[in-house]
C-alpha positions in Angstrom: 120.8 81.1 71.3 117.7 82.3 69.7 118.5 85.2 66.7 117.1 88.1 68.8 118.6 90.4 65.8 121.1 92.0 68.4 124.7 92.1 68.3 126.6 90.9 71.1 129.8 88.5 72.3 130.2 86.0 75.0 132.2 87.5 77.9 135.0 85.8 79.2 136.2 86.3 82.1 139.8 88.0 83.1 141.9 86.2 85.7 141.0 88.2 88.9 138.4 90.3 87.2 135.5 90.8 89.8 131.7 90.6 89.3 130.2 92.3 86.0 127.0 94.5 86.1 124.6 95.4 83.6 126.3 97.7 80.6 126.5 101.3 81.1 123.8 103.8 80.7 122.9 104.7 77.2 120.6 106.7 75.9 118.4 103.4 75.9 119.3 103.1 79.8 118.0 106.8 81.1 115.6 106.5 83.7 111.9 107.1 81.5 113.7 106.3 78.5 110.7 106.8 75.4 111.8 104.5 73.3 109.1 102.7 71.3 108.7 99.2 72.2 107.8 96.3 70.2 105.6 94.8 72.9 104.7 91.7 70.9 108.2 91.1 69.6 109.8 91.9 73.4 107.2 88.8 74.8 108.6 86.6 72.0 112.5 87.5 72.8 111.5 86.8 76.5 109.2 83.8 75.7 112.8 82.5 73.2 115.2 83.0 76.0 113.2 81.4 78.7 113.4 78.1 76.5 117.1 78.7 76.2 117.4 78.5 79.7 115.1 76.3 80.6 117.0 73.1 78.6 120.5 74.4 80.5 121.9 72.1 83.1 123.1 75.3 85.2 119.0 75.8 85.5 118.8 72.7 87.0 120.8 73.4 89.4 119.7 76.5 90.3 115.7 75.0 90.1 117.1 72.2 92.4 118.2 74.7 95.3 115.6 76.9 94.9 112.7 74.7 95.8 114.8 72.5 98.4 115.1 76.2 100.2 111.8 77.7 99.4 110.2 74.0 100.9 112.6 74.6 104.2 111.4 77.9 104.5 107.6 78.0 103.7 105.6 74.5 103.5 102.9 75.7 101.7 104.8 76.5 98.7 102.7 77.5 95.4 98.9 77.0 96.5 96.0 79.4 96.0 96.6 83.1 96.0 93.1 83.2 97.5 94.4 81.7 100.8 96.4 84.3 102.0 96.3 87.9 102.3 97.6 90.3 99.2 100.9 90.5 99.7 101.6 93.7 98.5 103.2 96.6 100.4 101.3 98.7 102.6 104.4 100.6 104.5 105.2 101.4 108.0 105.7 98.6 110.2 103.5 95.7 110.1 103.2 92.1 112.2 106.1 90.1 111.6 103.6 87.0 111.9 103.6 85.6 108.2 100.4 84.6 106.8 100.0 81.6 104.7 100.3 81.0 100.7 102.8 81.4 98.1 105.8 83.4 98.5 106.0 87.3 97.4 108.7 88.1 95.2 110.2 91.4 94.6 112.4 92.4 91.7 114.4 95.4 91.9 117.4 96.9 89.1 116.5 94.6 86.1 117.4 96.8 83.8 115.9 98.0 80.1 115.7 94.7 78.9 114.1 95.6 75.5 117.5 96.8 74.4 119.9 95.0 77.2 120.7 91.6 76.3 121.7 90.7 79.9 118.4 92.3 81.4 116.6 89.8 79.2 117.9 87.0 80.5 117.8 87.9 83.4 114.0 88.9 83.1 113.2 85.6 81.1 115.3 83.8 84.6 113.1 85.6 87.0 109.8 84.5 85.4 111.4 80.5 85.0 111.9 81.0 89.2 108.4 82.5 89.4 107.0 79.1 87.6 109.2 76.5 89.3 108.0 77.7 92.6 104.3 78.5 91.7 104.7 82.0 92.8 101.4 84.1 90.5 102.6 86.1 88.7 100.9 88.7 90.0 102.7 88.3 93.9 106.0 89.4 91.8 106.4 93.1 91.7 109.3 94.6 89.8 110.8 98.0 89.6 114.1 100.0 87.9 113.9 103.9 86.9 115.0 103.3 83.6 112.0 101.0 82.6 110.4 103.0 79.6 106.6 103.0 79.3 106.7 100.4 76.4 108.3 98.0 78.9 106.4 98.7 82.0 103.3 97.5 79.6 105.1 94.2 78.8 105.7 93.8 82.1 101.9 94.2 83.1 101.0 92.1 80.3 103.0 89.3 81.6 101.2 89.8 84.6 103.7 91.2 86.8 102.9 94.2 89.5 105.2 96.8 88.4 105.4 98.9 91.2 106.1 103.2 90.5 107.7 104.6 93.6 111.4 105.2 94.8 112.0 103.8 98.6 115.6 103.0 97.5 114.6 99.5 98.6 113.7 100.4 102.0 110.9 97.6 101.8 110.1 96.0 105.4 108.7 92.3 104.6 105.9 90.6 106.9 105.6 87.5 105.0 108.2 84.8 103.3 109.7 87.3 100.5 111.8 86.2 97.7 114.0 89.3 96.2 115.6 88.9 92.7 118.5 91.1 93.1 120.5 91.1 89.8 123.8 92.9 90.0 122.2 95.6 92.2 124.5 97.9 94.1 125.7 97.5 97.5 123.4 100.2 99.0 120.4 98.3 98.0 120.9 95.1 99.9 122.3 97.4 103.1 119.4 99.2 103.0 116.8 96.2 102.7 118.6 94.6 105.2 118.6 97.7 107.5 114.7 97.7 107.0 114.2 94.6 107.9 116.8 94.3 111.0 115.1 92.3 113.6 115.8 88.5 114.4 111.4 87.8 113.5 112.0 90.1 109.8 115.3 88.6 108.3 114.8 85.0 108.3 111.7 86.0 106.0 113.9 87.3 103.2 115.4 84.9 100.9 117.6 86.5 98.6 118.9 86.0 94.6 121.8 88.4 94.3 125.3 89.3 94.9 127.7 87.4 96.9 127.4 88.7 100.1 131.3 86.7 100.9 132.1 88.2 97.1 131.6 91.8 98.4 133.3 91.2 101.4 136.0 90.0 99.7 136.5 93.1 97.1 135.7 95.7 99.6 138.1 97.4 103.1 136.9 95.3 106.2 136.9 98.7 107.5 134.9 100.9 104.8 132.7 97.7 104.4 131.9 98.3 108.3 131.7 102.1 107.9 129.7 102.2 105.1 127.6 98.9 104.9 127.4 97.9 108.0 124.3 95.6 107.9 126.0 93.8 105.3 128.9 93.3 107.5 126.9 91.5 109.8 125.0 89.9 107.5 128.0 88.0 106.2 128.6 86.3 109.2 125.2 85.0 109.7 123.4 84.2 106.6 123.7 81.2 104.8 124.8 81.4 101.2 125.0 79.0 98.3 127.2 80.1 94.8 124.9 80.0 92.1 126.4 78.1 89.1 126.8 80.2 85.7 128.1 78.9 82.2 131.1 80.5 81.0 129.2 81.9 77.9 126.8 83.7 80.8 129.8 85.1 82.9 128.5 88.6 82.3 124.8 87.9 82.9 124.6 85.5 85.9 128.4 85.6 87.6 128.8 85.8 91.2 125.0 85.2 91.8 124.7 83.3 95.2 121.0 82.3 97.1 120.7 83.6 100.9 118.9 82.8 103.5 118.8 83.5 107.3 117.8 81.1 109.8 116.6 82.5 113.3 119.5 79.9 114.8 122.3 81.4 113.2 121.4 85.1 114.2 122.3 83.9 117.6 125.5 84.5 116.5 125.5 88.1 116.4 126.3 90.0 119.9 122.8 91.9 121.4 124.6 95.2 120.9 123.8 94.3 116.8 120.3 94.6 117.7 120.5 97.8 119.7 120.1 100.8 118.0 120.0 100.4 114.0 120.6 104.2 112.4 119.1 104.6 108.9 122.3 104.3 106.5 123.9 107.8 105.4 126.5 106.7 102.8 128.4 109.9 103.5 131.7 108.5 102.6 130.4 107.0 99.2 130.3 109.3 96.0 129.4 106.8 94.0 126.6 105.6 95.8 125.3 102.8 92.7 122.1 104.1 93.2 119.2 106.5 92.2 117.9 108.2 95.3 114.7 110.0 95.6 115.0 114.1 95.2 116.4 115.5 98.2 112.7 117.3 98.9 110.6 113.5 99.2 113.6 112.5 101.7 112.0 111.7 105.3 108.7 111.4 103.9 107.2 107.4 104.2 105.6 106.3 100.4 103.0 103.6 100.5 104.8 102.1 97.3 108.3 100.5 97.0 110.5 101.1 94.6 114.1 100.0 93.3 117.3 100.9 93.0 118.7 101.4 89.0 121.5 99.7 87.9 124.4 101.7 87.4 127.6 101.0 85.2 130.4 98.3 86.5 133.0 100.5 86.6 131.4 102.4 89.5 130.9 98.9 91.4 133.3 97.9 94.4 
């Protein structure tokens, strides 16, 4: 592991312990944190750990799946950015007819990965995914609250779109999007899922996150249902492969899965599921996992899309 001058020890993993997130707010982890970043030295951290991973046999694995999925879902894989449309958001709803070209990718909740070990890697991951399936780097936009200035620069100077406003991942795709959903809270996938409820919208989303069987399995069928309802149903129709992850990377890359939705298996769901589709409320959740918007920018529609922060593990179901 390269000598990034940080201090910090390989996880391993309690019998029965559930899925770790990112570590805990610090002062390094407010949202807008000022710290002063090394922009250069960050890039070469990122640039070390990307080589790390890159000669890992889990990598292969996960490169393998990737582009057998990616190739299922979207022939025209990689290819000019010129060919299609800019795949950036432009809010409300749009045709669910999907344009040619590369796949958009959206990252939400990395983390301060200056400072966070396990947001690094998982940063230096996301831009090994971007290359493997020749997605530009500029089709990828990322997002988290607690991304300082300093970092928001390295992420422009790695050519990334890093996007500035809080939809609390309300995003509603019209094209084949990949999102890179890293130990996100459960609020975030129901509500891109909500967004994007329709049997034309979900079989455009493929997914890097969570377990969508993990959650069910840690969570009440019955608060699951009450309070994540779109993820309930998902579970039953998406497909979903585990993700493998080296014991040394339990705390950085555990219970990661790939999902997908094909139009056949939606079939599956009664046609009450596509009836009406309320906006989620999360009444019965204190700890919601996420940062919302002020109460005062609530029913107002943004042009820009935003993420949802990662919040400490203990306050994960």
């Amino acid at each position: 592991m390269p000598n990034s001058g940080e201090e910090w020890q390989v996880a391993r993993r309690r019998k029965g312990a559930g899925r770790r997130g990112k570590i805990p707010h610090t002062t390094c982890h407010e949202p807008g944190h000022a710290d002063a970043v090394d922009t250069d030295r960050t890039k070469q951290r990122i640039t070390e750990t990307m080589a790390e991973l890159r000669c890992a046999d889990f990598w292969f694995e996960w490169r393998d799946r990737l582009t057998a999925v990616a190739k299922a879902d979207s022939p025209e894989v990689g290819g000019d950015p010129a060919a299609g449309s800019d795949p950036r958001p432009e809010g409300g709803d749009r045709a669910r007819e999907a344009p040619s070209g590369p796949l958009e990718c959206v990252c939400y909740g990395l983390g301060s990965f200056s400072c966070c070990v396990t947001a690094r890697y998982q940063l230096a991951m996301l831009l090994l995914i971007l290359e493997s399936l020749q997605i530009p780097m500029e089709w990828c936009s990322v997002y988290d609250p607690v991304f300082s200035s300093g970092e928001m620069e390295v992420l422009r100077q790695l050519g990334l779109n890093v996007l500035t406003e809080n939809e609390e991942g309300k995003r509603a795709v019209s094209r084949p999007t990949l999102f890179y959903l890293m130990h996100c809270g459960k609020a975030l996938y129901n509500n891109l899922l909500w967004k994007n409820w329709s049997r034309d919208a979900l079989p455009l989303l493929t997914i890097i996150g969570n377990s969508f069987a993990g959650i069910q399995d840690r969570m009440i069928q019955r608060e699951l249902q009450r309070d994540y309802s779109y993820i309930a149903h998902a579970v039953c129709v998406c497909e979903e492969w585990p993700l493998p992850c080296p014991s040394r990377l339990l705390d950085i890359f555990n219970d990661t899965a790939l999902i997908t939705f094909k139009p056949s298996s939606l079939c599956k769901l009664p046609q009450s599921a596509w009836g009406e589709t309320p906006e989620p409320q999360y009444q019965h959740c204190p700890d919601l996992e996420i940062i919302q918007r002020p109460t005062e920018m609530r029913g107002v529609e943004d042009e820009g899309i935003t993420v949802l922060s990662v919040v400490p593990s203990e306050m994960r179901g």
